[in-house]
C-alpha positions as CSV (number, residue, x, y, z in Angstrom):
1,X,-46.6,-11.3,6.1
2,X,-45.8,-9.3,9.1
3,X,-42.7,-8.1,8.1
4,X,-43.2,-4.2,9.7
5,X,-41.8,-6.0,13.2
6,X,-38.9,-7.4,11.3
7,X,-35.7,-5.5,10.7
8,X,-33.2,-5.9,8.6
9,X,-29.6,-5.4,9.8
10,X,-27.7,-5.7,6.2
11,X,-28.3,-2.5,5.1
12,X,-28.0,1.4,6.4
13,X,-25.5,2.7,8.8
14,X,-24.2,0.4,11.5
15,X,-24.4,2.2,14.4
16,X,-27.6,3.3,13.8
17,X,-28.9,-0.3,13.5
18,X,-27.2,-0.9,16.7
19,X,-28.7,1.7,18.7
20,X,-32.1,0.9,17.6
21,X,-31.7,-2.4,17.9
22,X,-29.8,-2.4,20.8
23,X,-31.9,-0.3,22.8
24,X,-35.2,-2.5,23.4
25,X,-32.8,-5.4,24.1
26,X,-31.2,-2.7,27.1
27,X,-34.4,-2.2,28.4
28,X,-35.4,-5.8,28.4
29,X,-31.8,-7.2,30.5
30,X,-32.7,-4.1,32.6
31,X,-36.4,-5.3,33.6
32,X,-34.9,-8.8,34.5
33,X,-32.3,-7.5,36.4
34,X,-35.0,-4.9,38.2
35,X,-37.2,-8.0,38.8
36,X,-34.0,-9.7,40.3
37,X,-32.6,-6.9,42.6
38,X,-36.3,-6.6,43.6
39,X,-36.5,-10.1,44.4
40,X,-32.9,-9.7,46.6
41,X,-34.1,-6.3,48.1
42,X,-37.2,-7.6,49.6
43,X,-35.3,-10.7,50.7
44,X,-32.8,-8.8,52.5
45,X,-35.0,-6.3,54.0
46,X,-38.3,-8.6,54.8
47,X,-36.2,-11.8,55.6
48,X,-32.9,-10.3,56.9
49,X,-29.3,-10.8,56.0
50,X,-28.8,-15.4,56.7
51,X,-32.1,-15.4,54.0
52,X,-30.2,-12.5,51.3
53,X,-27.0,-14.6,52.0
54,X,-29.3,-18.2,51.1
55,X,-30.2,-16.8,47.8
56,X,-26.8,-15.1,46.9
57,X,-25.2,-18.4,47.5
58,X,-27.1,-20.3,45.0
59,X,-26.2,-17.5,42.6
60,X,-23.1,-19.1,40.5
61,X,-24.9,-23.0,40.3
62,X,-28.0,-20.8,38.9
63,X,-25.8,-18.8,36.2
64,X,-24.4,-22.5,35.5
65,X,-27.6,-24.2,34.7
66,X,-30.0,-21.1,33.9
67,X,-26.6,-20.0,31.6
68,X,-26.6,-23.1,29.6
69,X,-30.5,-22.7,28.8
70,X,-29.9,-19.4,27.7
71,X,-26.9,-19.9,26.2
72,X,-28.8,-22.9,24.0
73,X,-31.6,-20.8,22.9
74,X,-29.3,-18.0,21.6
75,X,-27.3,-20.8,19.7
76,X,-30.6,-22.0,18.4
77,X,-31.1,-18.5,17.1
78,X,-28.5,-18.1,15.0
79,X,-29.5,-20.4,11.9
80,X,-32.7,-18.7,12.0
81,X,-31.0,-14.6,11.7
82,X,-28.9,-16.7,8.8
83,X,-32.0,-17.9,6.9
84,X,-33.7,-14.6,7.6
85,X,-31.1,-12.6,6.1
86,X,-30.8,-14.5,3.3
87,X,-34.2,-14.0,2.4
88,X,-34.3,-18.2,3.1
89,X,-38.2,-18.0,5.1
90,X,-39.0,-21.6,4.4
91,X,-35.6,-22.6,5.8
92,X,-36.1,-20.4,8.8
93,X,-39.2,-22.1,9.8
94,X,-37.7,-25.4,9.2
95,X,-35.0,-24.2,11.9
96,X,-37.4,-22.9,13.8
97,X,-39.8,-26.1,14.1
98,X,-36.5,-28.4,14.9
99,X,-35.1,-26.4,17.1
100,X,-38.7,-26.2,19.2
101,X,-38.8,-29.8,19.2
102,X,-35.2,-29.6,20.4
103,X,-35.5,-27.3,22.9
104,X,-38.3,-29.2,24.4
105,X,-36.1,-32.6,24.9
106,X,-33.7,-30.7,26.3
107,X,-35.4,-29.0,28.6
108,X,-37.1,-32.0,30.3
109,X,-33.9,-33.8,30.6
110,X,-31.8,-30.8,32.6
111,X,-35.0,-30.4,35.0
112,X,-35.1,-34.3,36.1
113,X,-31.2,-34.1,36.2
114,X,-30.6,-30.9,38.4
115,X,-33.7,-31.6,40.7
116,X,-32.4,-34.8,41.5
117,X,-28.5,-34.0,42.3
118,X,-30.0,-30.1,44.0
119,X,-28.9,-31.0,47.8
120,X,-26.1,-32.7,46.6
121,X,-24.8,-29.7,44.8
122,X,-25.3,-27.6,47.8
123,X,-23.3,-29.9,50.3
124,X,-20.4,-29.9,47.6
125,X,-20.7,-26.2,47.3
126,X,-19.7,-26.1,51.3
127,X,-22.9,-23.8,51.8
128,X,-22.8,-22.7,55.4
129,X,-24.8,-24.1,57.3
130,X,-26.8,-21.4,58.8
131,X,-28.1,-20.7,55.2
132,X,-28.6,-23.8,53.7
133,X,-32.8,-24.4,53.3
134,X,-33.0,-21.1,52.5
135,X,-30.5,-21.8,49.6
136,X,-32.2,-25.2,48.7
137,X,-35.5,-23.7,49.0
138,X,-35.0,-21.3,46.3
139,X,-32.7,-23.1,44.1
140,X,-35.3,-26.2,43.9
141,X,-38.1,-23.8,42.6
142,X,-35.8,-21.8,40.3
143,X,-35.1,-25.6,38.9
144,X,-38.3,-27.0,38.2
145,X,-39.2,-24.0,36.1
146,X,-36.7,-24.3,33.5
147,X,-39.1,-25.5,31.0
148,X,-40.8,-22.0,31.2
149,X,-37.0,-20.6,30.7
150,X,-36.3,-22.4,27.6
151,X,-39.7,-20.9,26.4
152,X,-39.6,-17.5,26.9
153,X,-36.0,-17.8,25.9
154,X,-36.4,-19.6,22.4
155,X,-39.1,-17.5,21.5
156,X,-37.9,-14.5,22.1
157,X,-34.4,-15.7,20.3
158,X,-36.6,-16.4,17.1
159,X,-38.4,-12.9,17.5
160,X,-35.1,-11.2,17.6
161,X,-33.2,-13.2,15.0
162,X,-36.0,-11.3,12.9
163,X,-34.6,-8.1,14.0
164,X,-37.2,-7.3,16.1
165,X,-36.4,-6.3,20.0
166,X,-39.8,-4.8,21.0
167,X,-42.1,-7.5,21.2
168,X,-40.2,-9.4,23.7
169,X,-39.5,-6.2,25.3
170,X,-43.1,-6.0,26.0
171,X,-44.0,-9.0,27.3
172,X,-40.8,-8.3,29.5
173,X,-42.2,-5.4,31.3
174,X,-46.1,-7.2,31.8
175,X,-44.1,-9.9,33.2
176,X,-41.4,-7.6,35.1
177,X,-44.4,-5.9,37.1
178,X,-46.2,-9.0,37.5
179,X,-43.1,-10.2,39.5
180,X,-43.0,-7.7,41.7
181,X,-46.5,-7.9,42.6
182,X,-45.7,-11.7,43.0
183,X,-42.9,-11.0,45.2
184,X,-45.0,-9.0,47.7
185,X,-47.7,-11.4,47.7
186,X,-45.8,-14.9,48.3
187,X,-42.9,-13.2,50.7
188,X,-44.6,-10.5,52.4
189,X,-48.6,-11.7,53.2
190,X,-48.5,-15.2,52.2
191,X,-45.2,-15.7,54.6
192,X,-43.6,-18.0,52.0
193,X,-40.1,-17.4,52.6
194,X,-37.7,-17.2,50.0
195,X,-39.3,-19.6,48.5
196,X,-41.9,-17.0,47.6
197,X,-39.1,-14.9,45.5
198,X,-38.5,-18.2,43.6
199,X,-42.3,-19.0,42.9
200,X,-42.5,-15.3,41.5
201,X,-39.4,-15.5,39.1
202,X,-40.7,-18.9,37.3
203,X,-44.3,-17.7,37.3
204,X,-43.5,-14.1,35.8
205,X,-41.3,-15.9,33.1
206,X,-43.9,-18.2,32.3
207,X,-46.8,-15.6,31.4
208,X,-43.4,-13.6,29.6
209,X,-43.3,-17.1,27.0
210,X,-46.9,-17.2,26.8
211,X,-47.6,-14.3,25.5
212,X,-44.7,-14.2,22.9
213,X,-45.9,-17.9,21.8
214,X,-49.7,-16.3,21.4
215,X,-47.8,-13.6,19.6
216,X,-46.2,-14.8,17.5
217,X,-49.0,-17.2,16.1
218,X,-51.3,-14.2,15.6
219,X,-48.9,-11.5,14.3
220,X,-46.0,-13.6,12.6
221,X,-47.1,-14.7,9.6
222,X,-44.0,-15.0,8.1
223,X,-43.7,-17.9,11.2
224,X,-46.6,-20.2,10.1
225,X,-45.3,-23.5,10.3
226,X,-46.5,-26.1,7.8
227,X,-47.3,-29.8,8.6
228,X,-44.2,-30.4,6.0
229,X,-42.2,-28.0,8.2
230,X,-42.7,-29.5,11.3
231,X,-41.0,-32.6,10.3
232,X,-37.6,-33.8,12.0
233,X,-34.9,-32.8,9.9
234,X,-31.4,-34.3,10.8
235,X,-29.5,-31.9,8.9
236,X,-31.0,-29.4,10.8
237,X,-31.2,-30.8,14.3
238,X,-27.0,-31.5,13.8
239,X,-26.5,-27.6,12.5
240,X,-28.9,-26.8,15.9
241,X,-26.9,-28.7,18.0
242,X,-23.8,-27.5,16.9
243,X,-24.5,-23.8,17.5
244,X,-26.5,-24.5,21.1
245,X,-24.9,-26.5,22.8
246,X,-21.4,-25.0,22.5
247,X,-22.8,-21.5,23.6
248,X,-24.7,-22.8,26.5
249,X,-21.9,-25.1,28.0
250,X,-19.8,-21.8,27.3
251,X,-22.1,-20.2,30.2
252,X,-21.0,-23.1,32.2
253,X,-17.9,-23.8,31.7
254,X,-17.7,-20.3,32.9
255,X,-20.0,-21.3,35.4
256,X,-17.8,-24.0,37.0
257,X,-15.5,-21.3,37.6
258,X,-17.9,-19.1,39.7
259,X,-18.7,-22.3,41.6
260,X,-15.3,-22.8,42.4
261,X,-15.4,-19.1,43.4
262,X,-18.6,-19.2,44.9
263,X,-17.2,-22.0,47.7
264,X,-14.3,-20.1,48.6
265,X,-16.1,-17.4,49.2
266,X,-18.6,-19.7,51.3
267,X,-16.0,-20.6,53.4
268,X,-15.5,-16.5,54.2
269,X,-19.0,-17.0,56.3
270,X,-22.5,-15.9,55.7
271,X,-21.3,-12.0,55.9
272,X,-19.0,-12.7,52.7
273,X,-21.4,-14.5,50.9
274,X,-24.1,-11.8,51.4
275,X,-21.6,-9.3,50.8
276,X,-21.0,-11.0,47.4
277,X,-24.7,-11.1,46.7
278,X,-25.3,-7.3,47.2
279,X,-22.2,-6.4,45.4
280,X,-23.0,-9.0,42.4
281,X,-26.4,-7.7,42.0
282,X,-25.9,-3.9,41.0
283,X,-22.7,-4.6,38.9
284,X,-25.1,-6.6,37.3
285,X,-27.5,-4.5,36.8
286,X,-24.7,-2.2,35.4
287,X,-23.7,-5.0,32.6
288,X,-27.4,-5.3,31.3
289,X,-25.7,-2.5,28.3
290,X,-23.0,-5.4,27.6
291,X,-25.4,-7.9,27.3
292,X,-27.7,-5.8,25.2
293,X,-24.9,-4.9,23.0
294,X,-23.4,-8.7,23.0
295,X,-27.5,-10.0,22.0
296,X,-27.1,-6.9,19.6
297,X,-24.1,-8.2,17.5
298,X,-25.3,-11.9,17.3
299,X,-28.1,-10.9,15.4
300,X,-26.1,-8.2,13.4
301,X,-23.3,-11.0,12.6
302,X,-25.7,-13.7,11.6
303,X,-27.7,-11.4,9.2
304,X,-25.0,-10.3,7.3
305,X,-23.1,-13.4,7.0
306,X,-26.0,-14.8,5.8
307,X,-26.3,-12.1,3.1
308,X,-22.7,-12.3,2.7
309,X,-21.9,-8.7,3.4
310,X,-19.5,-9.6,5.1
311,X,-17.5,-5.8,5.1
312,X,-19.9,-4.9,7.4
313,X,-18.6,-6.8,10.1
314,X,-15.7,-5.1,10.9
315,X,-18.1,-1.6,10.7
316,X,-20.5,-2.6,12.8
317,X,-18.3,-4.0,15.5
318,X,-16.0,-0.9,16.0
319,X,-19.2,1.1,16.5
320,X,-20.3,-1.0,18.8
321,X,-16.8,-1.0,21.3
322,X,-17.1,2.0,20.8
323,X,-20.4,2.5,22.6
324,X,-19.8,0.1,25.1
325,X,-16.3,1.9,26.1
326,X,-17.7,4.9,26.7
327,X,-20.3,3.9,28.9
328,X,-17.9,1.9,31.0
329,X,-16.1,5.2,31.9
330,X,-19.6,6.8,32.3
331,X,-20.5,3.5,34.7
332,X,-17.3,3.8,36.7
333,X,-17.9,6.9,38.1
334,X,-21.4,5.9,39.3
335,X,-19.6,3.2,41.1
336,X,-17.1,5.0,42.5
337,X,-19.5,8.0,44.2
338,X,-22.3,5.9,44.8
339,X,-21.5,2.5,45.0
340,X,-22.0,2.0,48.6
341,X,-25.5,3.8,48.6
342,X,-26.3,1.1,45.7
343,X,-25.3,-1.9,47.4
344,X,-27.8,-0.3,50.9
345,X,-30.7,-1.3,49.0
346,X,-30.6,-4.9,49.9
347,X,-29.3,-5.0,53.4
348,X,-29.9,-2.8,56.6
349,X,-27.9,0.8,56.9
350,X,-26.8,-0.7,59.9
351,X,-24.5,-3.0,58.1
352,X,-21.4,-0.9,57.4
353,X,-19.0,-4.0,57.2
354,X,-20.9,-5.3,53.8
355,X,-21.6,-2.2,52.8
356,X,-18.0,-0.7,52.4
357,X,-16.7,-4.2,51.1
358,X,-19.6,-4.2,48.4
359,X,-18.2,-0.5,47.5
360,X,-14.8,-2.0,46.8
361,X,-16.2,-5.1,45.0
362,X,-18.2,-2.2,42.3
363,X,-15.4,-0.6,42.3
364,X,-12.9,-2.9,41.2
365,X,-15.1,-4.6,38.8
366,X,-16.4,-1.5,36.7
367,X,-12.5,-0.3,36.4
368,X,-12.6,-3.4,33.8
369,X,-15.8,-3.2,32.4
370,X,-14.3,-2.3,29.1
371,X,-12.4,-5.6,28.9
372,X,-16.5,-7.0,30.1
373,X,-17.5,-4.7,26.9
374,X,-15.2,-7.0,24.6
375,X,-16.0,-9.9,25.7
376,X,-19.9,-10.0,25.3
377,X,-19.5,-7.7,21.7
378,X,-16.8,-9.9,20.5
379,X,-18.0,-13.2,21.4
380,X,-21.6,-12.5,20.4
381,X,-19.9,-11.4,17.4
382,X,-18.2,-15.0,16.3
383,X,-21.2,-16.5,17.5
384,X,-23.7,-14.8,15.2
385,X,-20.9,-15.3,12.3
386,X,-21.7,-19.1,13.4
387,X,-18.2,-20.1,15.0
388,X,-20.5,-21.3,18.4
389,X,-17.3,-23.5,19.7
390,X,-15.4,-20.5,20.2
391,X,-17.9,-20.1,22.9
392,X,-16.4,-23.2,24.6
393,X,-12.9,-21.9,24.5
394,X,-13.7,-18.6,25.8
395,X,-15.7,-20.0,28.5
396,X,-12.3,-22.1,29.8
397,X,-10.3,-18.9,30.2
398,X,-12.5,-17.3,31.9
399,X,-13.3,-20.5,33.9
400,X,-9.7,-20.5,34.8
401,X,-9.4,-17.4,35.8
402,X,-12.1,-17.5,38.7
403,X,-10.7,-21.1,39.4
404,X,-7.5,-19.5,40.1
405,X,-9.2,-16.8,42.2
406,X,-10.9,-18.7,44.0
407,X,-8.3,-21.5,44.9
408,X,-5.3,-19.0,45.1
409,X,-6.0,-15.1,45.7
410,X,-9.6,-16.2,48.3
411,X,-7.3,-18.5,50.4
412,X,-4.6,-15.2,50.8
413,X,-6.4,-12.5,50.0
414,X,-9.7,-13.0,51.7
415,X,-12.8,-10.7,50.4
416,X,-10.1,-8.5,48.5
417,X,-9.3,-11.5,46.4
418,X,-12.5,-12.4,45.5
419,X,-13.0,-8.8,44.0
420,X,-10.2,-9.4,41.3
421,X,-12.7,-13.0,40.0
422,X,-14.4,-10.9,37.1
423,X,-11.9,-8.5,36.0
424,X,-9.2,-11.2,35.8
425,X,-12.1,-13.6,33.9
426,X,-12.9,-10.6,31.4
427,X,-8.9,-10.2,30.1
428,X,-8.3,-13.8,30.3
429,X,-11.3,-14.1,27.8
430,X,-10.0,-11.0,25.4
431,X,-6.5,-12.5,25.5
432,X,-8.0,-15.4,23.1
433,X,-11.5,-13.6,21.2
434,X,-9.9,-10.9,20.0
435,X,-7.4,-13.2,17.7
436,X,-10.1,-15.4,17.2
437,X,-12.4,-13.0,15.8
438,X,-9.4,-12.5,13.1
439,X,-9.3,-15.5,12.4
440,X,-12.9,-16.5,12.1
441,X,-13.3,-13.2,9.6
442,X,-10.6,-14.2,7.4
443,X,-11.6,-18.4,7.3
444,X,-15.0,-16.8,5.9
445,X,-13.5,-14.6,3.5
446,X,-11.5,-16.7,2.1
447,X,-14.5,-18.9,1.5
448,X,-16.4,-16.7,0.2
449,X,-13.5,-16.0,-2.2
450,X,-13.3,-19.9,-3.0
451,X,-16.8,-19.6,-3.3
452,X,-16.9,-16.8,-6.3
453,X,-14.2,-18.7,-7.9
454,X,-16.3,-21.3,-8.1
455,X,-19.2,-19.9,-9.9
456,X,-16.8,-18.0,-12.2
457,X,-15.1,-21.4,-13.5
458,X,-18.7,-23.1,-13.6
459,X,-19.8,-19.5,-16.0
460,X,-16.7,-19.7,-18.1
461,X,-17.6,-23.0,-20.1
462,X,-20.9,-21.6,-20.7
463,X,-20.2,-18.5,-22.1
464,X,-17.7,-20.3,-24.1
465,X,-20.0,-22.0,-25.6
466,X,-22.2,-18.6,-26.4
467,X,-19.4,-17.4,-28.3
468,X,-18.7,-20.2,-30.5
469,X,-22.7,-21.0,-31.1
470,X,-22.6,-17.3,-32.1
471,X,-19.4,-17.8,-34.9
C-alpha cells in the first residue's frame, strides 16, 4: 500500500506534526488566494475600477455558496481521518465511496438551485447598478462550476485525512499557474470581460480535481475501492451527513451575515464596494496561515480521537495558538507599513480615496487576527473531534455580528463601520468555541472513561471464572 504519502498524527511531538503538516496546506490557501488576487488585479487594472467593483460585490454570496461546498467536503473528511487513525482502512473506504456518491447529489442539486435564483440574488443584494452584469457575469460562471469544486475539494479532503498535504499541494500549483495563464488569455486577448476571470477559476479547479482523482487511483492503494465497498451504506451516509452539512451551512450561516454586510456596503456606491474588494483581498491572503492551521487541527483532532489519545489534544492545540499568535503580531506590522502599497495592486495609483480607506480596513482587521487565529484552530479543532454542529452555532455569532454591522455601525458609521464586520465576527465566535471546546473534551473523556469501565466489568466475570477453574 502506499502508505510513504500518509502520515500519522498520533504519535511524535505536536508541534512538529503541525509544522509539517501545516506547511503544504499554507502553501496550497496561498496559491488560491495568488490565483484570486491575480484574477482581481488584472480585473482592476485591464477592466478598470466599475469591473473590480462587479466582482468584489459578488464576493460574500460566493463565500456563502462556495463556503458551504467546502465546508461539506471537510465534514466529509472527518470520518475518514477517524477510520485512518484507527488503523479502520476498510471502513475508510466505505466512508470514502458514500461520501463520493454523496457529494455528487449534492453538488447537482446546489448548481440547478443557485443558477436559477442568480439575478434574483443580485437585485436583493441592492447591487448598484452601474456594476451589475459585470457582477452577474461572473457569479453565473463561478456557479455552474461547482461540480468541479466539490471535486477537487473532496478529494483533496480524503488525501489529507491521510495526513498527507503535498499531493494536493501539487496539483494546486499546476492548476494555480494554469489560471494565470487563463486569466490573460480570456481577459486580455480574447476580450472576455470578467467573465474571462470566472472561466479561468472553474477551469484551473477542474484540471486541480483531475489530477488528484488520477492520483489517487494510481498511487493510493490503500484507496482501492471494492464493488462490496461501493455499496450505499445508510449508516454511513447519516454519520456523512451529520458532519457535512453542519460545517458547510456554518460557512453560510456566516455567509448570510456578509450578505447583509455586503448590501450595506452596496448602498456606500461602487467606490465602497471596490474599496471593500481591494481591502478583502490581501487580508485574505494574510489568513491563508489561519486556514492552514484550522485544516491542520481537523485532521490532527480526528486522528487522535480516533486512536483515542485523546491527551494529545490539549498538546497539540496550544502549540498551535501559539504559532498562529505570533504571526498575527508578525502580520500586523506588514499591514500597518505597507498596507496601502498592498491594496495599489488592484486599482490605479491614482485612486488615493480607496487606497487610504483599504489601509484602514488591513489595519483594523489584522489588530484582531489573533481572535481570527482562534477561531479557525479551535473550531477546526471540535470539528475534527467530530462535534460538526458546533460549526452551526459558531457560524450564528459570527453571522450576528456582521448583521449588526451591517444594519447598525454601516448606516452611522459609513466605510469606518464596515471595518469593525470581521473583528467584531472573530470575538463574537471565541466568546462561545472556546467553552465549547471544554466541553466537547470533557463529553469525550468521560466516554472514554464509561467506555474502559465497560470492558473492565465485561473482563471481571471471566477472569473469575479462570480462578475458580484453576482451584
Amino acid at each position: 500500500m502506499a502508505r510513504n504519502s500518509t502520515r500519522d498524527m498520533t504519535e511524535g511531538s505536536p508541534m512538529k506534526l503541525i509544522l509539517e503538516f501545516s506547511i503544504p496546506l499554507l502553501l496550497g490557501f496561498l496559491c488560491q488566494q495568488f490565483y484570486s488576487v491575480v484574477d482581481t488585479v488584472i480585473v482592476g487594472q485591464f477592466l478598470g475600477v466599475r469591473a473590480l467593483a462587479g466582482v468584489g460585490a459578488t464576493g460574500s454570496v460566493n463565500f456563502m455558496v462556495i463556503g458551504f461546498c467546502t465546508g461539506v467536503c471537510s465534514g466529509f473528511a472527518i470520518p475518514v481521518a477517524q477510520k485512518f487513525g484507527a488503523k479502520d482502512y476498510h471502513g475508510m473506504r466505505e466512508f470514502v465511496a458514500n461520501g463520493a456518491c454523496l457529494a455528487g447529489v449534492i453538488a447537482l442539486i446546489m448548481t440547478v438551485l443557485v443558477t436559477l435564483l442568480c439575478r434574483n440574488i443580485l437585485t436583493w443584494m441592492q447591487t448598484p447598478e452601474d456594476i451589475f452584469e459585470n457582477a452577474y457575469s461572473y457569479i453565473l460562471i463561478i456557479f455552474w462550476g461547482i461540480p468541479a469544486t466539490f471535486l477537487y475539494n473532496i478529494l483533496s479532503g480524503i488525501i489529507r485525512s491521510m495526513g498527507d498535504s503535498k499531493t494536493p499541494l501539487a496539483f494546486l500549483l499546476l492548476s494555480s499557474g494554469l489560471n494565470i495563464g487563463l486569466d490573460v488569455l480570456c481577459i486580455v486577448v480574447f476580450k472576455m470581460g470578467v467573465a474571462g476571470a470566472a472561466v479561468a477559476t472553474v477551469a484551473s479547479q477542474l484540471i486541480s480535481g483531475l489530477l488528484c482523482l488520477y492520483y489517487m487511483i494510481k498511487k493510493f492503494e490503500i484507496l482501492h475501492i471494492t464493488k462490496e465497498e461501493w455499496r450505499i451504506n445508510h449508516g454511513h451516509m447519516k454519520i456523512l451527513f451529520s458532519m457535512g452539512v453542519p460545517m458547510g451551512l456554518q460557512y453560510s450561516i456566516t455567509a448570510i451575515g456578509s450578505v447583509i454586510l455586503q448590501t450595506s456596503v452596496n448602498t456606500l456606491g461602487s467606490l465602497a464596494v471596490a474599496t471593500v474588494t481591494a481591502g478583502g483581498k490581501v487580508s485574505m491572503f494574510f489568513s491563508c496561515p489561519f486556514e492552514a492551521m484550522g485544516s491542520t487541527m481537523a485532521t490532527y483532532g480526528g486522528q487522535n480521537v480516533g486512536a483515542k489519545k485523546l491527551e494529545r489534544l490539549d498538546r497539540g492545540l496550544k502549540d498551535c495558538i501559539l504559532l498562529g499568535a505570533c504571526y498575527s503580531l508578525i502580520a500586523l506590522v506588514v499591514m500597518y507599513f505597507f498596507g496601502a502599497d498592498l491594496a495599489g495592486l488592484f486599482v490605479n495609483a491614482g485612486e488615493k480615496e480607496i487606497l487610504a480607506n483599504a489601509r484602514k480596513l488591513l489595519i483594523i482587521n489584522s489588530a484582531f487576527f489573533i481572535p481570527l487565529a482562534l477561531v479557525n484552530i479551535v473550531r477546526f479543532m471540535i470539528q475534527g473531534m467530530g462535534f460538526s454542529t458546533f460549526a452551526i452555532l459558531a457560524g450564528v455569532f459570527e453571522m450576528v455580528a456582521r448583521t449588526l454591522t451591517g444594519l447598525v455601525l454601516v448606516p452611522r458609521l459609513g466605510f469606518s463601520g464596515a471595518c469593525f464586520a470581521g473583528p467584531l465576527a472573530w470575538v463574537f465566535a471565541d466568546a462561545f468555541l472556546i467553552p465549547a471546546y471544554i466541553h466537547v473534551r470533557r463529553k469525550l473523556q468521560r466516554t472514554m472513561e464509561l467506555e474502559c469501565k465497560s470492558m473492565d466489568n465485561a473482563l471481571q466475570p471471566a477472569s473469575k471464572s479462570v480462578r475458580a477453574h484453576a482451584m
